[in-house]
C-alpha positions as CSV (number, residue, x, y, z in Angstrom):
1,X,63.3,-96.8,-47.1
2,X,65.6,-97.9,-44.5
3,X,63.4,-100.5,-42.3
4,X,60.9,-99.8,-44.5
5,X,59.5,-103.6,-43.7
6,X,60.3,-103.4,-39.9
7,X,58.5,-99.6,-40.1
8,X,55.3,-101.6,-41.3
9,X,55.4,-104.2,-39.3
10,X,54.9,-102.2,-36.0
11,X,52.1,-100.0,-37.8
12,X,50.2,-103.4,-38.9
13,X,51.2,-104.4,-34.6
14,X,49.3,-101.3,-33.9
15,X,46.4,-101.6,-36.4
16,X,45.9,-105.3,-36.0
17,X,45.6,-104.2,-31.8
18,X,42.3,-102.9,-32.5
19,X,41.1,-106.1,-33.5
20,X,42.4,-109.1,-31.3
21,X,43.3,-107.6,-27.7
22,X,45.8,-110.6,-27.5
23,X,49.2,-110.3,-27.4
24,X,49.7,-114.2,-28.0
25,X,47.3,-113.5,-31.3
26,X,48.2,-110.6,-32.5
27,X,52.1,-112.3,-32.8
28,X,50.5,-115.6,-34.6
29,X,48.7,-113.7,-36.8
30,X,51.1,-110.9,-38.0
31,X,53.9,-113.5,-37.6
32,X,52.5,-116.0,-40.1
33,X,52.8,-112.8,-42.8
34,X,55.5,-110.6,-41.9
35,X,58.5,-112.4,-40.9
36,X,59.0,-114.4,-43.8
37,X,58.3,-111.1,-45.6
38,X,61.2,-109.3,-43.7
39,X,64.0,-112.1,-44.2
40,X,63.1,-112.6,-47.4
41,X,64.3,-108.8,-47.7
42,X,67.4,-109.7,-45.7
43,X,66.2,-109.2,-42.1
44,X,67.8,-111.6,-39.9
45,X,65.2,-114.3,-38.5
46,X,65.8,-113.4,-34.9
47,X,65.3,-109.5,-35.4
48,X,62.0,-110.0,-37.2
49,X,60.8,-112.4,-34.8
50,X,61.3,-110.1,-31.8
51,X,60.3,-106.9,-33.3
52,X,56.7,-109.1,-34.3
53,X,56.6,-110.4,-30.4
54,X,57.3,-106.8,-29.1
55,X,54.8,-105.5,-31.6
56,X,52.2,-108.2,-31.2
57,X,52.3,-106.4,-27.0
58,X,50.5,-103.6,-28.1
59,X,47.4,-105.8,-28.1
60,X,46.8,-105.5,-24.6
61,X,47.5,-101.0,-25.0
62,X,45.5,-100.6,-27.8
63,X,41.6,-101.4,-27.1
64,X,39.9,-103.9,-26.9
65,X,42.3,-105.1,-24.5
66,X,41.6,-108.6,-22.6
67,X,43.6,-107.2,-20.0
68,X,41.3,-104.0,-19.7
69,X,38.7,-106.1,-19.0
70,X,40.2,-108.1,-16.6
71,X,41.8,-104.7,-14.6
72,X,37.9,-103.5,-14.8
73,X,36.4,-106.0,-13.4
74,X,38.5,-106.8,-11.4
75,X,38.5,-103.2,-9.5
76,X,35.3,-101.8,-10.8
77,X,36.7,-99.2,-13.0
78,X,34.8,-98.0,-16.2
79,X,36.1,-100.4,-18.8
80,X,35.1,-97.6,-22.1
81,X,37.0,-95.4,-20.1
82,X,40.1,-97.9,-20.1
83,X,39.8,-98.6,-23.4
84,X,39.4,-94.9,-24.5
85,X,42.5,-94.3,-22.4
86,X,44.7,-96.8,-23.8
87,X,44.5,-95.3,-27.5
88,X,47.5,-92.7,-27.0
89,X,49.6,-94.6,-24.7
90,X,49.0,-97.5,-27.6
91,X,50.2,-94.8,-30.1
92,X,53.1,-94.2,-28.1
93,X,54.3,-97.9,-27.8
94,X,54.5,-98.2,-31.1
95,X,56.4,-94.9,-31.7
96,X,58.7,-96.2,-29.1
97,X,59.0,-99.7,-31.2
98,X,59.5,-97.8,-34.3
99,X,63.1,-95.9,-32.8
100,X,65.2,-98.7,-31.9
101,X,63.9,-100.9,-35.6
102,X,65.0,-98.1,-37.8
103,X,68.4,-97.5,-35.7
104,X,69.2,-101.2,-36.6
105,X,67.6,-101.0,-39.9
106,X,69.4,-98.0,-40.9
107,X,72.8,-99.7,-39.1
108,X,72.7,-102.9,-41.1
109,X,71.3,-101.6,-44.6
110,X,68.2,-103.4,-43.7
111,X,65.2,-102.0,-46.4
112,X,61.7,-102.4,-47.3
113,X,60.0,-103.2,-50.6
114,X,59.4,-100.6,-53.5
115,X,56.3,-98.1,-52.7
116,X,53.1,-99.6,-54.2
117,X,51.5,-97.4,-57.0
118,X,47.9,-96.2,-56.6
119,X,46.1,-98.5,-58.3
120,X,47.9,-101.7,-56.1
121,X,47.0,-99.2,-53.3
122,X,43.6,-98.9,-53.8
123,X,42.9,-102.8,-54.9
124,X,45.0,-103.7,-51.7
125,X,42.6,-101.6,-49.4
126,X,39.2,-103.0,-51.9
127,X,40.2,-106.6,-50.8
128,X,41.1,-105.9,-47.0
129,X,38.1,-103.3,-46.3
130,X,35.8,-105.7,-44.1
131,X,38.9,-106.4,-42.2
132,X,39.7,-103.1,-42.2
133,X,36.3,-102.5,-41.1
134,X,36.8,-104.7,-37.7
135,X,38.4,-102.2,-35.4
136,X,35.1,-99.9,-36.1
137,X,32.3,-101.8,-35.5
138,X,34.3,-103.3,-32.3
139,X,34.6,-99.9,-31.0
140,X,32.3,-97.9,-32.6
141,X,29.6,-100.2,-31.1
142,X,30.9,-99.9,-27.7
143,X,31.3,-96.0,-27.7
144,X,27.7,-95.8,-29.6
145,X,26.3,-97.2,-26.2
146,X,25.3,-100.2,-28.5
147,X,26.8,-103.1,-26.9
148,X,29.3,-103.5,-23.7
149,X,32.9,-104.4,-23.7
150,X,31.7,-108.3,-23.2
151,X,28.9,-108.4,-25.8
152,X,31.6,-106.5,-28.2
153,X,33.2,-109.8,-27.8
154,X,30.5,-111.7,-29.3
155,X,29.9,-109.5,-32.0
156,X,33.4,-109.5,-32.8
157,X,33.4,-113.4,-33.0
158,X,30.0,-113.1,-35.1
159,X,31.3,-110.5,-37.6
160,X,34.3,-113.1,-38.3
161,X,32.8,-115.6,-38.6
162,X,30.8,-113.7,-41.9
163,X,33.5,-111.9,-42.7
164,X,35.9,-115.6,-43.3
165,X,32.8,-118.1,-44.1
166,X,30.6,-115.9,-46.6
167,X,33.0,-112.9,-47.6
168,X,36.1,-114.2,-48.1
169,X,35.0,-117.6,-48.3
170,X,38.7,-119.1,-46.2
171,X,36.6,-120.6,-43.4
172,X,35.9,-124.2,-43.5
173,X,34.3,-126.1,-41.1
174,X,37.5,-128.3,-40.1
175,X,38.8,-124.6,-39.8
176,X,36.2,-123.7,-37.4
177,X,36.2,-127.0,-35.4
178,X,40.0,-126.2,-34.9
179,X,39.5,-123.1,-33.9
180,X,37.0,-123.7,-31.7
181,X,39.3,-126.3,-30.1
182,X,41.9,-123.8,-29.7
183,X,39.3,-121.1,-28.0
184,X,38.2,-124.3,-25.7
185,X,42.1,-124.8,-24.3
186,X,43.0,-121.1,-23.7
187,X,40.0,-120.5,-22.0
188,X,40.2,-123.4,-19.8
189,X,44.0,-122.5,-19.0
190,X,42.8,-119.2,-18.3
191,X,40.1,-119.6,-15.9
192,X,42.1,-122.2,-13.9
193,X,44.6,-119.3,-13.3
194,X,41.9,-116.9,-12.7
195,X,40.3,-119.4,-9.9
196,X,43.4,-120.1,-8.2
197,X,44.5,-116.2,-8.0
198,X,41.0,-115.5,-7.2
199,X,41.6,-117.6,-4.0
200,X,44.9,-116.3,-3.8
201,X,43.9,-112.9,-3.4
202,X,41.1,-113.9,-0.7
203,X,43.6,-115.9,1.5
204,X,45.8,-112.7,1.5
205,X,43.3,-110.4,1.9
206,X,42.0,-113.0,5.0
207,X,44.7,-113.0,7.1
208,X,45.8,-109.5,6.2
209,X,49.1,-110.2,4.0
210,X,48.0,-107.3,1.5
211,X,48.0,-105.3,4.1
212,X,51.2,-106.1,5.6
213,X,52.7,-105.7,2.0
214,X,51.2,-102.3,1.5
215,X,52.9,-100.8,4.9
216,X,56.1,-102.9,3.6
217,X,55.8,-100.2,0.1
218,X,55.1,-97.7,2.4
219,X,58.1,-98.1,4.9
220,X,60.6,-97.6,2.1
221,X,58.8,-94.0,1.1
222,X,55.9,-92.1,1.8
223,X,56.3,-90.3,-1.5
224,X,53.9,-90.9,-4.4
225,X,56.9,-90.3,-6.7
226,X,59.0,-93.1,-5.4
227,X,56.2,-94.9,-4.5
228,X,54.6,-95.5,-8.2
229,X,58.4,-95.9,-9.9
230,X,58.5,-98.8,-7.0
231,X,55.6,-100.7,-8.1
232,X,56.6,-99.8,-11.8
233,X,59.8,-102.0,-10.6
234,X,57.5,-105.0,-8.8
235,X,55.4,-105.6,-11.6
236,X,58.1,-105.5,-14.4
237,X,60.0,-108.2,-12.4
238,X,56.9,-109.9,-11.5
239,X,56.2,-110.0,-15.6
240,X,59.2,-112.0,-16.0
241,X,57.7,-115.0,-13.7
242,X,54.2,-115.0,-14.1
243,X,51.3,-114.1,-17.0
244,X,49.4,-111.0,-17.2
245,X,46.0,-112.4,-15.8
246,X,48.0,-114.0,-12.8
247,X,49.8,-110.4,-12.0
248,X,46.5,-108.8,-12.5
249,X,44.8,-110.7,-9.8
250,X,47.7,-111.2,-7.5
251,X,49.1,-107.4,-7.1
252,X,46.1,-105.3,-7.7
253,X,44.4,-106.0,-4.3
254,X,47.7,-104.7,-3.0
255,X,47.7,-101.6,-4.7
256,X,44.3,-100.9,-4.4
257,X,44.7,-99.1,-0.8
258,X,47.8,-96.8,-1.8
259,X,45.1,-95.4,-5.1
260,X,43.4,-94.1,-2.2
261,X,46.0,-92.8,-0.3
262,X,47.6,-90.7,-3.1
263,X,44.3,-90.3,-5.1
264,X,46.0,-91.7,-8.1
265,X,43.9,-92.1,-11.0
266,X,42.5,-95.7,-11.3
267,X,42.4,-95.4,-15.3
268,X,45.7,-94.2,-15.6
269,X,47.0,-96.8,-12.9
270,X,45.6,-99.6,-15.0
271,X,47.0,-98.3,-18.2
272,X,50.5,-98.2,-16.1
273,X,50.0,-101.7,-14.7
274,X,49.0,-103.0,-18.4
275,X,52.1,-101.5,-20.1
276,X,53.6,-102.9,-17.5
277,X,52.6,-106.3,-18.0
278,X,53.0,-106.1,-22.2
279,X,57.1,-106.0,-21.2
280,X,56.5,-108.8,-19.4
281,X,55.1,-110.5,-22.3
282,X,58.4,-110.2,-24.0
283,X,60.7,-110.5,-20.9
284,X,61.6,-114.1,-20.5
285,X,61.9,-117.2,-19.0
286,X,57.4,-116.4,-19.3
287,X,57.1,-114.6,-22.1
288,X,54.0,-115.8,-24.2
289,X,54.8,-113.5,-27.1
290,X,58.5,-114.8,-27.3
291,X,57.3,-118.6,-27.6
292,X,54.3,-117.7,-30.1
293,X,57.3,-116.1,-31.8
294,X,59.7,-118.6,-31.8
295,X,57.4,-121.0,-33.0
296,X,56.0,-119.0,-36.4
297,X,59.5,-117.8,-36.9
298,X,61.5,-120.8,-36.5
299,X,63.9,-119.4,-34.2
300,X,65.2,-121.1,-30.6
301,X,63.8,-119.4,-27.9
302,X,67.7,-118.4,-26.1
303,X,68.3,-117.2,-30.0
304,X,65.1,-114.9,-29.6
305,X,65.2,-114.1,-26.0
306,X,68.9,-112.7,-26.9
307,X,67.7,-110.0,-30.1
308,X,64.6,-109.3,-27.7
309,X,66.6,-106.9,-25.5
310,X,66.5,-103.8,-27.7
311,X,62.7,-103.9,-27.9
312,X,62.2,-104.2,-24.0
313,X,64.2,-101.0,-23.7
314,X,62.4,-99.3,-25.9
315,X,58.7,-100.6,-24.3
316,X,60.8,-99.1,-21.0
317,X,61.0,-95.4,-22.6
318,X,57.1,-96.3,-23.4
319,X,56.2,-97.1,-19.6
320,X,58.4,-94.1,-18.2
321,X,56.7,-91.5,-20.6
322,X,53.1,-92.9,-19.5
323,X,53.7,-92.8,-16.1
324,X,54.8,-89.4,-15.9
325,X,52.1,-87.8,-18.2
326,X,49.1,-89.0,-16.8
327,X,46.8,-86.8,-19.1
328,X,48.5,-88.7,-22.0
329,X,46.0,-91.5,-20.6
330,X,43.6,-89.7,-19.5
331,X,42.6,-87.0,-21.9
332,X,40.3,-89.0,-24.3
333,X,38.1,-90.4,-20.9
334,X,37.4,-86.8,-20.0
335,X,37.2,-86.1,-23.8
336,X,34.6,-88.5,-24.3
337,X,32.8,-88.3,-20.8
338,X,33.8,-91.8,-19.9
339,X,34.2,-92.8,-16.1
């Protein structure tokens, strides 16, 4: 099948989203597996490597989603109800991802591997199902009313741990230690950048800068139309300048007040600001996914940031159709009674 590898690659994006919530991880991981996989069927190293970084985005879409959690708590909004509502627009990333890989597939005679017969089907899903099995005790859990988002976490972390050291038996202790190692780092570069936007965000609340900025959005149009497509604009750019986390707790505060005055949503708002912030994970000069990329896929980072383009466009056509269908976002919230 024409792109039949590239085809795969974003569905195992998409799959693998349900597990990690990290765009970073989701690129390491899947990187590692399919893009020596693709150039070994002819892909070009730079292609592969960008089509993994724009697919490894969909972390943050698809729950559990770090950023959900950091957009909830951040503005007290249900976090099941965000992660409920980022299923479809996930789905629709991904769809989005899918157009622009079989265009140049199809263009360059790019293909996939044979189809797999039943019986390397069905051993292939035997060995994979506790991974498999992930995504549904993550989220089954946290719709069951069994655990919250943040204990899913742990139990996530718990059910790997069994799952590597005792099922699959890859897990060794030097493994864990550097792992753990790792975990230590990112989360100390994390909370160093959610203490100094924390301050950030009281300083400009202090002395009334938000609010300056939010009559400053509001000079330029009183229309909720022009309004939302303008702060669709502010975060993209701000995406190419700053990580998700910072843009989270920098810009929210300011957008806060103008929720109220169009009585926008604030599910579907955070599912726009979060698809908002997964371009900017591929959009460089700070684009985590690019470098995570560039690393696994020995490829230069200007090489990369060139063959990204295509891939941003399409994550475009992905932000315009969720922030114009609202209900695409919202539909599974109300389905499920979330809020």
């Amino acid at each position: 099948v024409a792109g039949g590898l590239a085809l795969v690659a974003v569905v195992c994006c998409v799959f693998f989203a349900g597990i990690s919530g990290s765009g970073p991880a989701d690129t390491a991981a899947l990187g590692t597996v399919l893009i020596p996989a693709m150039v070994a069927r002819g892909y070009p190293r730079p292609f592969a490597s960008a089509l993994v970084a724009a697919g490894g985005s969909i972390a943050i879409v698809i729950p559990p989603s770090i950023a959900f959690i950091v957009y909830g708590v951040i503005t007290n909004t249900s976090i099941p109800a965000l992660f409920a509502a980022g299923v479809l627009p996930g789905l629709v990333v991904g769809a989005c991802l899918a157009i622009p890989a079989y265009v140049y597939s199809r263009r360059h005679g790019w293909r996939g591997e044979r189809w797999g017969s039943p019986a390397e089907i069905g051993r292939a899903a035997r060995e994979s199902i506790w991974g498999l099995l992930a995504p549904g005790v993550i989220l089954g859990g946290i719709y069951g009313g069994v655990f919250t988002p943040t204990e899913a976490a742990i139990v996530a972390v718990f059910y790997g741990l069994f799952v590597g050291a005792v099922i699959y038996r890859t897990l060794t202790w030097a493994g864990l230690w550097a792992i753990i190692m790792d975990a230590t780092v990112s989360s100390a570069v994390v909370m160093l950048i959610v203490g100094f936007a924390g301050l950030y965000a009281w300083a400009g609340a202090t002395l009334g800068i938000l609010d300056r900025i939010t009559a400053a959005i509001l000079a330029v149009s009183q229309d909720p139309r022009v309004v939302i497509w303008l702060i669709n604009l502010i975060v993209v750019l701000a995406g190419y300048l700053l990580d998700g986390i910072s843009i989270f707790y920098i810009f929210t505060p300011i957008f806060m007040p103008l929720l109220a005055r169009f009585g926008w949503d604030p599910v579907w708002f955070g599912i726009v600001l979060t698809v908002n912030i997964a371009i900017g994970q591929i959009t460089p000069p700070v684009a985590v996914n690019l470098y995570v990329a560039a690393n696994v896929g020995g490829v230069s980072f200007d090489t990369l940031s060139r063959a990204v383009w295509p891939f941003v466009g399409a994550m475009v056509l992905a932000l315009v159709i969720v922030t114009l269908w609202p209900e695409l976002s919202l539909w599974l919230p109300r389905a499920f009674r979330l809020g």
